[in-house]
C-alpha positions as CSV (number, residue, x, y, z in Angstrom):
1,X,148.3,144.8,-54.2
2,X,144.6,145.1,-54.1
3,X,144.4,143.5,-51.1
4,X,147.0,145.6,-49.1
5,X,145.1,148.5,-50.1
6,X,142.1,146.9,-48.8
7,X,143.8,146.2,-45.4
8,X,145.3,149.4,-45.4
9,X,141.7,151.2,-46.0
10,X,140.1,149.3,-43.2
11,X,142.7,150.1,-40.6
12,X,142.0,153.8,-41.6
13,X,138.4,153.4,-41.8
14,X,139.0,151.6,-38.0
15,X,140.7,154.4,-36.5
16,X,138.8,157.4,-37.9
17,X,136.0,155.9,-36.4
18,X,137.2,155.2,-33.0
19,X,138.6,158.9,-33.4
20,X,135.1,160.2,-34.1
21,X,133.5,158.3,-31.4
22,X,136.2,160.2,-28.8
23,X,134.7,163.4,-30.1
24,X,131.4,162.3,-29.6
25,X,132.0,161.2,-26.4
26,X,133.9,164.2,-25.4
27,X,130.6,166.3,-26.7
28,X,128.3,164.7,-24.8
29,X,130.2,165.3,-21.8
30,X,130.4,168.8,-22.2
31,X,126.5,169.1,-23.7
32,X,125.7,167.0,-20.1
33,X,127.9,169.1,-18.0
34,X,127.2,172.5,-19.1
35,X,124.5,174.6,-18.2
36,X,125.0,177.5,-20.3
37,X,126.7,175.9,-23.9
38,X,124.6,172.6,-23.6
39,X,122.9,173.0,-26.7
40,X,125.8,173.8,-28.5
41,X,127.6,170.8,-28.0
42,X,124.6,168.9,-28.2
43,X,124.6,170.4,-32.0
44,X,128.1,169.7,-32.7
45,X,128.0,166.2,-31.2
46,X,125.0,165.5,-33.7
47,X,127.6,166.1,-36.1
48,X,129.6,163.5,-35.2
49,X,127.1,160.6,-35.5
50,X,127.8,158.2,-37.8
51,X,126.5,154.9,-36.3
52,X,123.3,153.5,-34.5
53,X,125.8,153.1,-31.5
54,X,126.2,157.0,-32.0
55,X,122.7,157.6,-32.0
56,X,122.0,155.6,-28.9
57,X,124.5,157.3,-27.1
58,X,123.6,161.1,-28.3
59,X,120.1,160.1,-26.9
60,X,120.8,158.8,-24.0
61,X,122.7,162.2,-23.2
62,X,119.8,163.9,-24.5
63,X,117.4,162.2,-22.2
64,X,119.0,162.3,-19.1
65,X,119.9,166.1,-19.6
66,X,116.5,166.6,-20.0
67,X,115.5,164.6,-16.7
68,X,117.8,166.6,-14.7
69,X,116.3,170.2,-16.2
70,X,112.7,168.9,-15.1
71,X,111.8,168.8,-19.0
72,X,109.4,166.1,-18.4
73,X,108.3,166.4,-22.3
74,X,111.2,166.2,-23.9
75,X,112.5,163.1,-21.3
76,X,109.6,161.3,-22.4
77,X,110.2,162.5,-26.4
78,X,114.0,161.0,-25.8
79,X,113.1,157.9,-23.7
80,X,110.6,156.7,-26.3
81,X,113.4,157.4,-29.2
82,X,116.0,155.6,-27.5
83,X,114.7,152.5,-26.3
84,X,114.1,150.6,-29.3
85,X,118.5,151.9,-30.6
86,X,119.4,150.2,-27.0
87,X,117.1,147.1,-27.0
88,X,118.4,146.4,-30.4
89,X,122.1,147.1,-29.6
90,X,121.6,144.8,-26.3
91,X,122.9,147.9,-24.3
92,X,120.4,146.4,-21.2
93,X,121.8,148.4,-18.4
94,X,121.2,151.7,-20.2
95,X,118.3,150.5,-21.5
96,X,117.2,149.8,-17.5
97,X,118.3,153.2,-16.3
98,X,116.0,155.1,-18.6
99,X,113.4,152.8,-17.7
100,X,113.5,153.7,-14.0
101,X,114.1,157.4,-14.7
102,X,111.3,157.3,-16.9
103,X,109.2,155.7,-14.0
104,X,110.4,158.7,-11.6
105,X,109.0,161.6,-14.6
106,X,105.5,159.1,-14.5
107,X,105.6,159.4,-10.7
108,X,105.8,162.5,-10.2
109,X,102.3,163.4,-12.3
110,X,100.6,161.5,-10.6
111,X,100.8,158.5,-13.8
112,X,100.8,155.5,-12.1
113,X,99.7,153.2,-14.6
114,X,102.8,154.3,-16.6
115,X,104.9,154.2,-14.0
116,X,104.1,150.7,-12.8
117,X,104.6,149.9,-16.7
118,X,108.1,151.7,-17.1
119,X,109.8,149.9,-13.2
120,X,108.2,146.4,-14.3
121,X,110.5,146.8,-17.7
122,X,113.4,147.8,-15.4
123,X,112.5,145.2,-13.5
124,X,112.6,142.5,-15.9
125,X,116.0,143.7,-17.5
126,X,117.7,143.3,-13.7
127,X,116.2,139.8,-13.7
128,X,117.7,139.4,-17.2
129,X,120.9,140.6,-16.2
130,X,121.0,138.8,-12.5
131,X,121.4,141.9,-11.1
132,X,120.3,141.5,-6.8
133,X,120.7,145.1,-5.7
134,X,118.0,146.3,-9.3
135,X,115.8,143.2,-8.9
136,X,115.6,144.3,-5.0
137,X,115.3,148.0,-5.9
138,X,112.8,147.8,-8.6
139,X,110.8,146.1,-6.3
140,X,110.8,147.9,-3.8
141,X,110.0,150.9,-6.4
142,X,106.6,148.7,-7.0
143,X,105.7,149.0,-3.4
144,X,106.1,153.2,-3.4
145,X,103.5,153.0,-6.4
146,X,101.5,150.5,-4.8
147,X,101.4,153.0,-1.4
148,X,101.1,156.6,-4.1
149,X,98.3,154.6,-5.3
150,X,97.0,153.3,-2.1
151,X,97.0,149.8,-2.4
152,X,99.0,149.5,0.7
153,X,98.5,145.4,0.9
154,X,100.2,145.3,-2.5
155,X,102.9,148.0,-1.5
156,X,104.1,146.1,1.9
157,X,103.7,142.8,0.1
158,X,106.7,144.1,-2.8
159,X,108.1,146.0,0.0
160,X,108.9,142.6,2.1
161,X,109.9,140.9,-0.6
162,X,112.4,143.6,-2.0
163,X,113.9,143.2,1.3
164,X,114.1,139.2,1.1
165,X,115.8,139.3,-2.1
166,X,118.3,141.6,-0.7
167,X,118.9,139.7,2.7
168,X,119.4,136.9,0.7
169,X,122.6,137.9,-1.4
170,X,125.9,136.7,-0.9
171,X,126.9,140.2,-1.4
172,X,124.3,141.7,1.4
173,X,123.9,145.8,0.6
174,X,122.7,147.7,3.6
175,X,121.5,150.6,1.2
176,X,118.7,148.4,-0.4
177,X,117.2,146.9,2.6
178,X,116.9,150.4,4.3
179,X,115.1,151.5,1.0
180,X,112.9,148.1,1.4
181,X,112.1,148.6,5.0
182,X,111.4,152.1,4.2
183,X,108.9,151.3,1.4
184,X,107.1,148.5,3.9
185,X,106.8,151.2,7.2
186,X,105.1,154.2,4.5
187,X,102.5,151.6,3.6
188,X,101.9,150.6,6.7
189,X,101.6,154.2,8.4
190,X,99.0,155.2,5.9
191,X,96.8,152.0,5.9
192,X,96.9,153.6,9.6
193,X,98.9,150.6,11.3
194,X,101.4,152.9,13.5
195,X,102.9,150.2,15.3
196,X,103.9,148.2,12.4
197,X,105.4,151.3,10.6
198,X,107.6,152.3,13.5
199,X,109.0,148.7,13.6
200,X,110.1,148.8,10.2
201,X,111.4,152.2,10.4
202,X,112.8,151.7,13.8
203,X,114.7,148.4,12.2
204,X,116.1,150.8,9.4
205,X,118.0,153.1,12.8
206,X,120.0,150.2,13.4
207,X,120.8,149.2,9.6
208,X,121.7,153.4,8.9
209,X,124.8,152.1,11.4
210,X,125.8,150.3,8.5
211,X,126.2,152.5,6.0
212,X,128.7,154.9,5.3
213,X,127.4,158.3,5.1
214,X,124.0,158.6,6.8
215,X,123.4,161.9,5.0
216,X,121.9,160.0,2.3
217,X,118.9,158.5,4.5
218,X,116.7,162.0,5.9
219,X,113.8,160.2,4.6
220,X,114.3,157.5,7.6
221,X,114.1,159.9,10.2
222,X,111.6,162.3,8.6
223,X,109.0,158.7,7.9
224,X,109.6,158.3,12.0
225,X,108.6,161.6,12.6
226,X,105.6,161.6,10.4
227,X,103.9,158.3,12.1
228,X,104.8,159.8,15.5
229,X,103.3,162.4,14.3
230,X,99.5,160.6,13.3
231,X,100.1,158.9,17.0
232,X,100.1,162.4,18.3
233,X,103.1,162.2,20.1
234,X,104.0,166.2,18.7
235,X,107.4,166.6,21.0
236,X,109.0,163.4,19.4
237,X,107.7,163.9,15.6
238,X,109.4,167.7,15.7
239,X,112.9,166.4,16.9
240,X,112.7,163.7,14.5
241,X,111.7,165.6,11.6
242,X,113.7,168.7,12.2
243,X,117.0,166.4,12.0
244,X,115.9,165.2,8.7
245,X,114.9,168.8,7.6
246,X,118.6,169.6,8.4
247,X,119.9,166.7,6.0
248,X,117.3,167.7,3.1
249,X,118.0,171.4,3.0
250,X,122.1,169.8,3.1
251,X,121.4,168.2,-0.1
252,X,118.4,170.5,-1.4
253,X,115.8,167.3,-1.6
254,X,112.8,169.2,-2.8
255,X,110.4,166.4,-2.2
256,X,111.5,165.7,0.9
257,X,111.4,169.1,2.2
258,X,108.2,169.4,0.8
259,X,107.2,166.4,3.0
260,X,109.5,167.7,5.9
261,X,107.5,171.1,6.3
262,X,103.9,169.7,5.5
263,X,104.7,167.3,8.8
264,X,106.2,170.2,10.7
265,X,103.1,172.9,10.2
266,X,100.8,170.3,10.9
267,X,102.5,169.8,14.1
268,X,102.4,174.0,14.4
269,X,98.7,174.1,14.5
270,X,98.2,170.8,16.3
271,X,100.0,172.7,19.0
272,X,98.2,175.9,18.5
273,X,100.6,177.8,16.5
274,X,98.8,178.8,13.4
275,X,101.0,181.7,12.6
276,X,104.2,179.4,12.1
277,X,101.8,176.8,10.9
278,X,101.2,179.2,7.8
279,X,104.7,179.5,7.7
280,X,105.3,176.1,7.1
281,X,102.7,175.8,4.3
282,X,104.1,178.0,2.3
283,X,107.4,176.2,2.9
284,X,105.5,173.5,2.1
285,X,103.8,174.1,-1.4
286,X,106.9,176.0,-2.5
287,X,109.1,172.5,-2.3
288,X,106.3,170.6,-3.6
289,X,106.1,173.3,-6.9
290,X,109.6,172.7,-7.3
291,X,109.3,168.8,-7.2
292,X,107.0,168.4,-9.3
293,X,105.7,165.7,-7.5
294,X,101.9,165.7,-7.9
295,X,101.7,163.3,-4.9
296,X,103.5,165.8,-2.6
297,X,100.8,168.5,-3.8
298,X,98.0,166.5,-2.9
299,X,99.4,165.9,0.7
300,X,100.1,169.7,1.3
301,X,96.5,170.5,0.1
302,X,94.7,168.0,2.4
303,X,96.8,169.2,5.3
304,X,95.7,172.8,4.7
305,X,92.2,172.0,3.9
306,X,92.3,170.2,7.6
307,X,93.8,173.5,8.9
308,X,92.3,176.2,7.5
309,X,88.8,173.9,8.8
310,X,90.1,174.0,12.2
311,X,90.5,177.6,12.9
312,X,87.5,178.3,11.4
313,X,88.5,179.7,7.8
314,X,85.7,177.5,5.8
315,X,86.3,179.5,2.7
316,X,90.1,178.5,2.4
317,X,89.3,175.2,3.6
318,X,86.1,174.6,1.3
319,X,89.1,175.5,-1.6
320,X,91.6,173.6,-0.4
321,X,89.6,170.4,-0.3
322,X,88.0,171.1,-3.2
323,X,91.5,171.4,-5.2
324,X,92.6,168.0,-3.3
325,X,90.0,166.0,-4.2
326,X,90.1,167.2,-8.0
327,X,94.1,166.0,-7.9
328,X,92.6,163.3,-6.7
329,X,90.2,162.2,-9.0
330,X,92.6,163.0,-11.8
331,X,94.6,160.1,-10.3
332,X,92.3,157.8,-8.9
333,X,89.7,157.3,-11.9
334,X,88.5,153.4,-12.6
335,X,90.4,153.3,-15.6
336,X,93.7,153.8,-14.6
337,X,92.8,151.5,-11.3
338,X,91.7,148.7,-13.6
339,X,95.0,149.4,-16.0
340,X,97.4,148.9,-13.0
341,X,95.0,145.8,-12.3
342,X,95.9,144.7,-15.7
343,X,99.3,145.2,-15.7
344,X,100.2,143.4,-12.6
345,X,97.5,140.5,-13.9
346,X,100.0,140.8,-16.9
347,X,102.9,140.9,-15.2
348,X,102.7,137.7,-12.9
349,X,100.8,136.0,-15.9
350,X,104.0,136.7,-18.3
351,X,106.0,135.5,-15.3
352,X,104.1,131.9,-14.5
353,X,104.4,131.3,-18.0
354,X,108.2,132.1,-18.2
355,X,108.5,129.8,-15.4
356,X,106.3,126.9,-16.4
357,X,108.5,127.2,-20.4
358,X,111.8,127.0,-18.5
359,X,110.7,124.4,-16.3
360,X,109.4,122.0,-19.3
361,X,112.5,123.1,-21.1
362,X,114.8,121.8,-18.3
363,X,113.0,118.7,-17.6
364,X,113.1,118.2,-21.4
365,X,116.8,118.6,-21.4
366,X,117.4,116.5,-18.2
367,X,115.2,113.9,-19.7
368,X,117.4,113.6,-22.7
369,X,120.5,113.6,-20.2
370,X,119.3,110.7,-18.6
371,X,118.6,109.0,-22.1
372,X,122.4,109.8,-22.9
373,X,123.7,108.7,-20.0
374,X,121.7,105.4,-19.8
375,X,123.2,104.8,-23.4
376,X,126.9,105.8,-22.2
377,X,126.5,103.6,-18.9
378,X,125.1,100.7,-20.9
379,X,127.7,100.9,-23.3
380,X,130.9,101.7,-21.2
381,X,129.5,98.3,-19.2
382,X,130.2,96.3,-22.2
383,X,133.4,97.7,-23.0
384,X,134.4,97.2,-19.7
385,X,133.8,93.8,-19.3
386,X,135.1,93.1,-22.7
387,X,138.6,95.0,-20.8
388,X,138.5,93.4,-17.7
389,X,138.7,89.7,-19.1
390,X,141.6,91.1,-21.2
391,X,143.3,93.1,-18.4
392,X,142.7,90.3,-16.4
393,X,145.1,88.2,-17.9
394,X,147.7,90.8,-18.5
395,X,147.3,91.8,-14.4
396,X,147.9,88.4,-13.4
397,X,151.2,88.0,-15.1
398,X,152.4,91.4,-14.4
399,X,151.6,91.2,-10.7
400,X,154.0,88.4,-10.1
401,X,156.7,90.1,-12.0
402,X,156.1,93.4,-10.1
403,X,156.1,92.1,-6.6
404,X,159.9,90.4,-7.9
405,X,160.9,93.8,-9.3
406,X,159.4,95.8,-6.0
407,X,161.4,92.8,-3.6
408,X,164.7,93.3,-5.5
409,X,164.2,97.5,-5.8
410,X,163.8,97.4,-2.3
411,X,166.7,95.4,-1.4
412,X,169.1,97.7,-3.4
413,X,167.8,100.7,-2.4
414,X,168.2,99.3,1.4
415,X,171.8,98.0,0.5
416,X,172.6,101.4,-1.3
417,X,171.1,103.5,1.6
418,X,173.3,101.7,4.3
419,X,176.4,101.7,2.5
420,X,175.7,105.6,1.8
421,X,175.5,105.8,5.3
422,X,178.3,104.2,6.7
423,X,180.4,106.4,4.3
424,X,179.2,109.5,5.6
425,X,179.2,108.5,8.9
426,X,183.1,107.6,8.0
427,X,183.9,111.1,6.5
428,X,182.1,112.5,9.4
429,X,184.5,110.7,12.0
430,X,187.4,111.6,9.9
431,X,186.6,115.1,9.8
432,X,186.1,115.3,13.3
433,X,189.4,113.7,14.5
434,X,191.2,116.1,12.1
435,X,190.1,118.8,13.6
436,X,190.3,117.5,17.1
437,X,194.1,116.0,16.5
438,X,195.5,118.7,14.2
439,X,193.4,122.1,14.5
440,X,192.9,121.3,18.4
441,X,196.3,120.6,18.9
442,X,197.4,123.5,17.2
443,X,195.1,125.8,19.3
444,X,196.4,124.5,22.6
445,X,200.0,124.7,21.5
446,X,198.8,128.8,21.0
447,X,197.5,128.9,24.5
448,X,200.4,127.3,25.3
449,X,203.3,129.7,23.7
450,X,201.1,132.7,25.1
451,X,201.6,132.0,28.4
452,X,205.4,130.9,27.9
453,X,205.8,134.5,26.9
454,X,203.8,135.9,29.3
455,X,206.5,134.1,32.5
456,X,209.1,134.3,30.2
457,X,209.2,138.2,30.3
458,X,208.1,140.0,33.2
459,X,209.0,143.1,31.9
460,X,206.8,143.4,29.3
461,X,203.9,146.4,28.9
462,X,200.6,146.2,30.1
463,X,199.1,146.9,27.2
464,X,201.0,144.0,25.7
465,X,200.2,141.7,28.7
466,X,196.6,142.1,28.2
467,X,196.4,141.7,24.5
468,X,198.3,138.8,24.7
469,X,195.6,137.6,27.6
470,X,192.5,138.1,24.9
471,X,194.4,136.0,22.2
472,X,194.4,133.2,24.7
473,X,190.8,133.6,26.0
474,X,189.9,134.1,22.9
475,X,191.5,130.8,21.2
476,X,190.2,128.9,24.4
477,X,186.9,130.2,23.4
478,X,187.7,128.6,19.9
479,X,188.2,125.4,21.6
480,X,185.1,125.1,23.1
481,X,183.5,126.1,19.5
482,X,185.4,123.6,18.2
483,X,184.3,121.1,20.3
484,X,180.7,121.8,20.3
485,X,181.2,121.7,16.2
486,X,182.9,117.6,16.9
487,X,180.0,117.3,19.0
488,X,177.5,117.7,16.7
489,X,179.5,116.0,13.5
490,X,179.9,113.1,15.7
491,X,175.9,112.8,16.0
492,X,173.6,111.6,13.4
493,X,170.7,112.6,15.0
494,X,170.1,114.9,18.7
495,X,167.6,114.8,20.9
496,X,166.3,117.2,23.6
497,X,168.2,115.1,26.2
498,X,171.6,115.3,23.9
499,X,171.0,119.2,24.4
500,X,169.6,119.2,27.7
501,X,173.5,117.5,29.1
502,X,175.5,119.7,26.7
503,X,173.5,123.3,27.9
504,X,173.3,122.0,31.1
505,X,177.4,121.7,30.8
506,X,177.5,125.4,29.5
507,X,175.7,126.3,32.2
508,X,177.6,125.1,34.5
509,X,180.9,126.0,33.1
510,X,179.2,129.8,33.0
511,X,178.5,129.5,36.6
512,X,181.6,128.8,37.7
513,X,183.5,131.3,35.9
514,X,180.9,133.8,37.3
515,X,179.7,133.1,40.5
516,X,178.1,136.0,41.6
517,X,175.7,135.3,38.7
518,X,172.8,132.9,39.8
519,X,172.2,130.2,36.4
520,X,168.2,128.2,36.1
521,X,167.9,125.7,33.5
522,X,164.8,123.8,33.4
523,X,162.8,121.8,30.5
524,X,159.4,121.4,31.0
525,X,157.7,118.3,32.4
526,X,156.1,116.7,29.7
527,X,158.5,117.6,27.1
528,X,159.5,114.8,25.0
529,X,163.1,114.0,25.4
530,X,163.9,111.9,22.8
531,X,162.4,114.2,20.1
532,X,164.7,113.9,17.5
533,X,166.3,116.7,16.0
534,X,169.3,116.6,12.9
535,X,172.5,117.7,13.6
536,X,172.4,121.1,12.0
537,X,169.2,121.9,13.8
538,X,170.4,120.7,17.2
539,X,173.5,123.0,17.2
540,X,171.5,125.4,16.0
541,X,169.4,125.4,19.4
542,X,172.4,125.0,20.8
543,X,173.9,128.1,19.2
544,X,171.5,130.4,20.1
545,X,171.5,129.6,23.9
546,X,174.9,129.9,24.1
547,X,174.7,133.3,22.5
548,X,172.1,134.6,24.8
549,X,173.7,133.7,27.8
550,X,177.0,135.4,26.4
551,X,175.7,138.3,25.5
552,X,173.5,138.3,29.5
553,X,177.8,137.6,31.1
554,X,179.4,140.4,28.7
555,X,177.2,143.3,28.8
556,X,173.7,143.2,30.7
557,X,175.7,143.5,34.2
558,X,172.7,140.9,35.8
559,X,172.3,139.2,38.8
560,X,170.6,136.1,36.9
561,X,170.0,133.9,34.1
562,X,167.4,131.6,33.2
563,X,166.9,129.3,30.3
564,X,163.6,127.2,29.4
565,X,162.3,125.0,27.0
566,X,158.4,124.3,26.9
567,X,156.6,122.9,24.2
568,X,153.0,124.9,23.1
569,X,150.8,122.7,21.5
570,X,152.7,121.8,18.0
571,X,155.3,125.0,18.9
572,X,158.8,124.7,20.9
573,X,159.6,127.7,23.0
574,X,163.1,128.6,24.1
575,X,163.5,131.2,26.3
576,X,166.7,133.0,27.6
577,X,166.0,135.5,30.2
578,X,168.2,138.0,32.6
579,X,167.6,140.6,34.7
580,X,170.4,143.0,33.7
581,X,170.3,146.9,32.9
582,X,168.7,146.2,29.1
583,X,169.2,147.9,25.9
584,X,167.3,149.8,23.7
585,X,167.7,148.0,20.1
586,X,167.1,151.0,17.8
587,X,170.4,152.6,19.8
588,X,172.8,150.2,20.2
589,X,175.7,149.4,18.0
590,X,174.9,146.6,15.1
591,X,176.9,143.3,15.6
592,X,176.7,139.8,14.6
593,X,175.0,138.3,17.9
594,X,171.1,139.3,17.6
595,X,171.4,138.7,13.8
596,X,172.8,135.3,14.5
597,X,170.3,134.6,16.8
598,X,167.7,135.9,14.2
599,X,169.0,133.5,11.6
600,X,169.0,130.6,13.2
601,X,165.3,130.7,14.3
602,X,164.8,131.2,10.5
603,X,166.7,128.2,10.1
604,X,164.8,126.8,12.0
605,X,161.8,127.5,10.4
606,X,160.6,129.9,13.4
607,X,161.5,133.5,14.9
608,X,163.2,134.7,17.2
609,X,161.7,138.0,19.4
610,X,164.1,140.2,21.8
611,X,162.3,142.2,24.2
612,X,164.2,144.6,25.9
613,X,164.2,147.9,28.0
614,X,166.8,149.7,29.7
615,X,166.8,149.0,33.4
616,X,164.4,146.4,32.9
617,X,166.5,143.5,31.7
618,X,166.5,141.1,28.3
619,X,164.3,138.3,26.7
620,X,165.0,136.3,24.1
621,X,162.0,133.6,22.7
622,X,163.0,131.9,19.6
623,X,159.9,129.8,18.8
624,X,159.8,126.7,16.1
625,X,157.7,124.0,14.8
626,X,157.5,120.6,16.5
């Protein structure tokens, strides 16, 4: 009893908890979602925790709602809480997003250091995971630091080699070798190598073909625009840039616009137009504000300083580059140089060594393969010779007795197959005279009395006249079935020169009964005529001429008939074509002729195609394996 109670508490225990995780789950959605109750269902989903797989998950929420206010404290306060619940629960592709979102938030000010530190974690999860498209992404991620940072050698060095990995995959994605390429051309236009830019951001034109909604790619055009732009080519840059202004403002990219309009009032005073140049600027720093992309700041400052220099407002510009260069030293100081030094000296270190461990462990493990198998080989040598002399023996005696066994199977099953034979072939003949003596005979007798009654009263309707006409032409059809059927029992076997006399005899019977009708038969050269075909299949070629041709004499009204057989590499093709009035198939009245037709190709392990239009005649083409 004890232990049903036990059972019976766990299952309970079970359910309440997968109950309480719903409700947790269904909190955090809300808390994420929301914009004005968010903190209220953040505080009743901390309620509902009651595991460290709760805990995780609350935090996670909390961290990326955070991210996606702009609360760059509290995303950092939540990434640095729940990093150690998902590295112990294993949860690595959670664990990998907030490390790249946490990467983003160190970005942004300007932190490179910590950024490099957060992507290479990211990083090393996708190569934990064998993910292509992260592994790709990360590094190309590496190469935007690398170019924030200006170390553009390092930036198109991760840049390439993002794009390798990705070109690489058996499951290519277009996405990640744009954002490669992308990463590669930025480093090259500001280590002021235009022409090497523009063919990297030229190459990702052709790859946005391949993706299915552009939209997501302004950056493409706008990174043309801005090289064009250093190459003082104005007319070009503002077309360029303007289209990816239009897809930034579509899906409100702050940093991008921020980039867009610091290109675009550079252009303005370039060409003389200070007024809209101002314009711009404020565009400008209003986007970069919002983006809080330190990086983004520093470029709209330097621009203005340049600007404000050039129309002679030394003041402003004395400012402007004053306030630049501050941003500037608050990112570029020796110490955070020589820390991103240290952690890519880290980085490659920690990788060489996991590579050298891995390759001593598998040469470790193939040596002691080799010592197994040696072992195995050595001893399965043994034991096979020991078998061989004993199977030896045992072969020898049993061959002799086999090959008597085999001899006399053979000979019965030879015997048994002829006599088999001979039987059916008997039945067959039987069969066939029966029908020929008594169901013949009985059909012509029928012709016979018809006609007796037709001379014997002249008096007799019309109407009666004529119906008694179609019962004869009708059983004298049933003769000719008949003996086509005798033909074909009589016949083990029929080849295309057995079919090529009896539809040639068809024909010829048609042609006479309708001479205004002109006939063509004709095989084609080549065509093996002693292909052999069984019985069944033979009448069923047969079968579906005959119909054909019918059908052309009773209703297509045409002046002629043809009938072909070619042979397509391993396919026969039969073809029975007139030039009557047509029919339209989805009109006509349903009988049994095109269906008959259809099933036989089936039978014959091929199809059967009517093409027809009125006024433009009828073809049939059944077509079957050889």
């Amino acid at each position: 009893m004890r232990y049903v109670f036990l059972v019976i508490f766990g299952l309970f225990s079970t359910i309440t908890l997968a109950q309480a995780n719903s409700v947790l789950n269904t909190l955090l959605e809300k808390a994420f979602k929301s914009k004005d109750s968010s903190d209220y269902y953040f505080s009743q989903a901390n309620k509902s925790i009651s595991t460290k797989s709760d805990s995780a998950n609350y935090l996670y929420y909390k961290f990326y709602s955070a991210y996606n206010k702009d609360q760059i404290d509290s995303s950092l306060f939540y990434s640095e809480r729940v990093r150690p619940l998902l590295q112990d629960l294993d949860s690595l592709e959670r664990l990998r997003k907030v490390f790249l979102e946490t990467h983003y938030v160190h970005l942004n000010r300007g932190n490179y250091d910590e950024a490099l530190k957060s992507i290479q974690d990211a990083l090393t999860l996708a190569e934990r995971l064998k993910d292509t498209a992260m592994i790709s992404l990360h590094n190309s991620d590496k190469a935007v630091i690398y170019h924030d940072f200006e170390d553009y050698e390092k930036g198109v060095e991760y840049g390439k080699k993002a794009y390798a990995i990705m070109d690489k995959a058996t499951n290519k994605n277009y996405k990640y070798l744009i954002i490669a390429n992308n990463a590669i051309g930025i480093n090259f236009d500001d280590w002021k190598k235009p022409d090497s830019a523009l063919f990297y951001h030229y190459k990702n034109l052709d790859l946005l073909k391949k993706v299915d909604d552009s939209i997501y790619y302004g950056f493409v055009f706008n990174n043309i625009g801005n090289t064009l732009l250093k190459e003082k080519k104005y007319s070009e840059a503002k077309k360029i840039i303007n289209r990816s202004l239009v897809i930034n403002k579509i899906r409100k990219r702050d940093y991008n616009l921020a980039t867009n309009y610091t290109n675009l009032a550079t252009i303005a005073y370039e060409e003389g137009e200070n007024t809209l140049a101002k314009t711009y600027f404020l565009e400008a720093n209003n986007f970069a504000q919002q983006s809080k992309s330190i990086e983004k700041t520093r470029d709209v400052l330097q621009k203005e300083a340049l600007f404000y220099k050039k129309i002679g407002d030394y003041r402003r510009s004395l400012n402007k580059q004053e306030a630049f260069y501050l941003l500037r030293d608050s990112i570029f100081n020796i110490e955070r140089a020589e820390k991103v030094v240290e952690l890519e000296t880290k980085y490659e270190t920690e990788k060489k060594e996991k590579d050298l461990a891995e390759t001593r462990a598998n040469l470790a493990e193939s040596k002691l393969k080799i010592k197994q198998k040696n072992s195995y080989i050595f001893g399965s040598l043994a034991l096979a010779v020991l078998l061989a002399l004993a199977g030896y023996l045992f072969y020898s005696q049993q061959k002799l007795k086999n090959r008597q066994l085999q001899k006399e199977g053979e000979l019965k099953a030879a015997l048994y197959k002829i006599e088999t034979q001979n039987k059916l072939q008997e039945q067959r003949l039987r069969i066939s005279r029966d029908l020929h003596d008594n169901i013949g005979s009985q059909l012509t007798f029928i012709i016979s009395s018809i006609n007796n009654l037709k001379y014997g009263f002249k008096d007799m309707g019309d109407k009666l006249s004529e119906r008694l006409s179609g019962i004869s032409v009708f059983t004298s059809q049933t003769i000719y079935e008949l003996r086509d059927t005798i033909w074909a029992m009589n016949k083990n076997n029929i080849t295309w020169e057995d079919l090529q006399a009896r539809i040639s005899n068809f024909i010829n019977t048609a042609n006479r009964a309708e001479d205004k009708i002109s006939f063509n038969f004709s095989i084609a050269e080549g065509l093996d005529l002693d292909e052999i075909f069984s019985s069944v299949q033979g009448m069923n070629i047969y079968r579906i001429i005959q119909e054909a041709v019918n059908n052309s004499l009773k209703y297509a009204a045409a002046s002629s008939v043809s009938v072909s057989v070619s042979k397509i590499d391993d396919t026969y093709k039969v073809e029975i074509k007139d030039d009557g009035s047509g029919f339209d198939e989805s009109t006509i009245e349903k009988g049994n002729g095109l269906a008959n037709i259809r099933k036989r190709a089936k039978d014959l392990g091929g199809t059967a195609k009517i093409i027809s239009d009125l006024g433009e005649g009828t073809t049939v083409v059944v077509s079957f394996d050889a």
